[in-house]
C-alpha positions, 0 to 999 in steps of 0.5 A, spaced: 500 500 500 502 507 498 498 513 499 497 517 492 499 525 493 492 526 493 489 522 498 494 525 504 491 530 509 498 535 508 495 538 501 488 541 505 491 542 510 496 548 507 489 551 504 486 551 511 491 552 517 493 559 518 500 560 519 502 566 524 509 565 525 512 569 532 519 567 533 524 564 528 531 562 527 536 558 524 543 556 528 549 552 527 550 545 528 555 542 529 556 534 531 562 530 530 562 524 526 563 516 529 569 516 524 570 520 518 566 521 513 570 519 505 566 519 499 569 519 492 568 527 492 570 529 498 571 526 506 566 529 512 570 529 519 564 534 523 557 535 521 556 542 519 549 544 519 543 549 519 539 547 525 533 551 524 527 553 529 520 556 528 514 557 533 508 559 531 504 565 536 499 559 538 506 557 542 507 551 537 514 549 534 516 546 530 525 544 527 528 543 521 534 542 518 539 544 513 545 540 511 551 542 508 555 537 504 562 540 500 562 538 493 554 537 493 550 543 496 551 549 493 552 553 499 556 552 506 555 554 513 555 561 513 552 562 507 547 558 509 546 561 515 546 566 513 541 565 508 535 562 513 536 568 518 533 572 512 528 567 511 526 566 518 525 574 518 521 575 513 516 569 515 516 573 522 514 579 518 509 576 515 501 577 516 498 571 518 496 567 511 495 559 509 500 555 509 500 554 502 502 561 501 507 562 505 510 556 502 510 559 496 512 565 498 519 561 501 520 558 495 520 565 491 525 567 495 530 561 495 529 558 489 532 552 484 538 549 487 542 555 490 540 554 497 535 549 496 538 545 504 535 553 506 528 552 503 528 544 506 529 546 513 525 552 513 519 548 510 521 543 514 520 547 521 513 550 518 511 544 517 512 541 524 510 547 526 503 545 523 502 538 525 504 539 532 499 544 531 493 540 531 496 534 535 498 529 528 504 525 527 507 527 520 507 520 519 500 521 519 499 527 515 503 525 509 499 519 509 499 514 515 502 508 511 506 506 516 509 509 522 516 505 521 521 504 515 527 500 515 534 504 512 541 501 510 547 502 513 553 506 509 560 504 509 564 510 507 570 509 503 575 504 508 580 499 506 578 492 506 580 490 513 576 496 515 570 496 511 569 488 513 568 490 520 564 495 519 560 490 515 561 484 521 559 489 526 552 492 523 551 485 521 549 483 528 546 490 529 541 487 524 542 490 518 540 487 511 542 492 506 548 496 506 549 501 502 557 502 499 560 508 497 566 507 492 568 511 485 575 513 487 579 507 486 575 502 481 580 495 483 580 497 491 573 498 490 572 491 487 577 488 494 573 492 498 566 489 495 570 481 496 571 482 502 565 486 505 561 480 502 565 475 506 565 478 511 556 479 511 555 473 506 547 474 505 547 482 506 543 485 500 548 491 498 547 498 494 553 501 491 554 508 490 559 512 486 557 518 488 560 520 480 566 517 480 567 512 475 567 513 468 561 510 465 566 505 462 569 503 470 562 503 473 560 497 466 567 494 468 565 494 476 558 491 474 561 486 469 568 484 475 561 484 480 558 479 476 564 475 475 565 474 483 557 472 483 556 479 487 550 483 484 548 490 487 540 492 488 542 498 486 548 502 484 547 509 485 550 515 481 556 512 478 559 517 473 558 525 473 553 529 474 552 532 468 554 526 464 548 524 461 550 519 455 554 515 460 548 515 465 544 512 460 550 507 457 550 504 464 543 505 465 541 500 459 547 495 461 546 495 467 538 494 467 540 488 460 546 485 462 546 485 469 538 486 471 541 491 476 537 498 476 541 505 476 538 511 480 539 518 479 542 522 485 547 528 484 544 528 476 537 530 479 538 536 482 530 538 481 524 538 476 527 538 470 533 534 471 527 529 472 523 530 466 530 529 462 530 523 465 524 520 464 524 522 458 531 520 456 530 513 460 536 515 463 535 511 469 531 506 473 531 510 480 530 518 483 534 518 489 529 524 493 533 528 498 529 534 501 536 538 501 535 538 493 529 540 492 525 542 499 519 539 501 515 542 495 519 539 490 519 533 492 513 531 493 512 534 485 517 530 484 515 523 487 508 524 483 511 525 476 517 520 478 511 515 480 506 516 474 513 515 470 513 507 473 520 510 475 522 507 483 524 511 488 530 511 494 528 517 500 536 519 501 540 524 505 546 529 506 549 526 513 544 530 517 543 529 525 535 526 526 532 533 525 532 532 517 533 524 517 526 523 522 522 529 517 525 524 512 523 518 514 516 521 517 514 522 509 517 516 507 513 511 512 507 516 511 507 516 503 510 508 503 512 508 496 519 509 497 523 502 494 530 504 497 530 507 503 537 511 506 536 515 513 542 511 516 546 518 518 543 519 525 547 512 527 554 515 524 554 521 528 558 521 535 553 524 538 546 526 538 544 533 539 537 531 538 531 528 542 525 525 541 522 524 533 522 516 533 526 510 537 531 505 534 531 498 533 537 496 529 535 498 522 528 500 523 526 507 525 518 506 529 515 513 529 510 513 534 504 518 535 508 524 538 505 530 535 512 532 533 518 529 529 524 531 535 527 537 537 533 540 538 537 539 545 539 546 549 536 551 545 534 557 547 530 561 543 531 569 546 530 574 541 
């Protein structure tokens, strides 16, 4: 079962609730990480985010979050910051109106892809804000699907002996599927693969390149995989961003040759990079994160993706439990989502946030609190 667009509370809910925001903020985030952090594009050693807080004038607050990560967002901390303190002020300027106009008018302030992080969290803080509101999970509002969804578990670039104990270790935390990021080396890629399958014999697993290959080294990867008995449920973004022929190329060996999908991540950076791909059979699979588009686009996206007959993976850009728990709210509620990749919460070494969900292993259980977490010592003085 998947809830349509159209058969979920939060669209009449924008048309019907009053928004009259009181107090709003946006401050830095900052967490370490377990360990670092090494895709093909860069390595993460602290989370350096935006944590944003909205409270409407009948005291209800909601929090959002605005991830940053070097080589993927558009923006860094400052400007980010910078950024959602002029959003936050001009929904405190703004006349009390429907939800779904002030939304609008975010996303005429903060349009495309420059600052699309800033618009998620902000849309994400309104729309907690909402929900708490009239006492209603997200989970609920976006559908009521579920109230649970399973993730994966990323295992960043590490040598084969590193990267078998990760892979050891979630096996008996009760992980099934883990997601591996590669494209930097193409033959220690395959090392590590051998070896982490050793290590997890009957784990299902992801890769994602994070652009790094060619299109001619992600075809040698599928074909050296399939040689080794290996085959991946999913190989996310293997060439550049912009390298649509080769995304097609692998896309169509991949999926006639290997009967592996290709999902588009890095390449989607909004509506129209998705009409490009439907259009061109460029890939199998959308990777949804709210950081690229917002809460708007992504809920534009998953209904043209859907129509299309294309899959759908929900992902993230290594947030704490603000983002991820929205995230993982949206995806149990709509229930449409294939691939399911929240796990950055469990890579941070501390957890800034209370509240939202519990976990058990890989699975998130969202209860019916109103609200999907706040922000551990926050004082919001103004």
């Amino acid at each position: 079962m998947t809830a349509t667009v159209g058969s979920f509370g939060f669209q009449s809910l924008t048309e019907t609730f009053t928004v009259d925001v009181s107090r709003a903020e946006g401050r830095p985030l900052n967490v370490p990480l377990v360990a670092p952090f090494t895709i093909a594009s860069s390595r993460l050693d602290v989370v350096k985010n935006v944590a944003i807080r909205v409270e409407l004038s009948n005291g209800s607050v909601g929090w959002g979050e605005s991830p940053i990560l070097p080589f993927v967002t558009a923006e860094d901390q400052a400007s980010a910051l910078e950024k959602a303190m002029d959003v936050c002020s001009f929904i405190k300027r703004s006349k009390p109106k429907a939800l779904k106009l002030l939304l609008e008018e975010i996303v005429e302030i903060v349009p495309g892809h420059a600052f699309a992080s800033v618009r998620a969290g902000v849309e994400m803080a309104l729309i907690d804000a909402v929900a708490n509101s009239i006492r209603v999970p997200l989970w609920r509002l976006f559908g009521g699907v579920s109230k649970s969804i399973t993730t994966d578990i990323t295992i960043p670039i590490l040598p084969p002996l590193e990267a078998a104990k990760l892979a050891e270790k979630y096996f008996h935390q009760g992980f099934k599927t883990l997601k591996l990021k590669v494209g930097k080396n193409l033959n220690a890629d395959i090392e590590v693969l051998g070896a982490i399958k050793a290590a997890h014999p009957k784990c299902s697993f992801i890769l994602d390149a994070n652009e790094g290959y060619t299109a001619a080294e992600a075809i040698e990867v599928l074909k050296v995989l399939h040689e080794m008995g290996l085959s991946p449920i999913l190989f996310e973004q293997p060439v550049h961003r912009d390298n649509w022929d080769g995304l097609r190329e692998v896309s169509q060996v991949a999926r006639d040759i290997y009967g592996v999908s290709v999902a588009a991540d890095e390449s989607c950076r909004g509506l129209f990079d998705v009409q490009r791909i439907i259009h061109g059979k460029l890939a199998d699979v959308i990777n949804i994160k709210l950081a690229k588009v917002g809460v708007l686009g992504a809920l534009e996206i998953i209904e043209i993706a859907r129509k299309a007959g294309l899959d759908l993976m929900i992902g993230g850009m290594v947030e704490t439990r603000l983002a991820m728990g929205f995230a993982g709210h949206l995806a149990a509620g709509l229930g449409c989502f294939k691939f399911i990749d929240l796990d950055t919460p469990l890579l941070l070494s501390e957890d800034p946030v209370i509240g939202g969900y519990e976990v058990s292993g890989a699975v998130y259980v969202f209860n019916n609190a109103r609200g999907q977490g706040g922000f551990l010592n926050w004082n919001c003085n103004e």
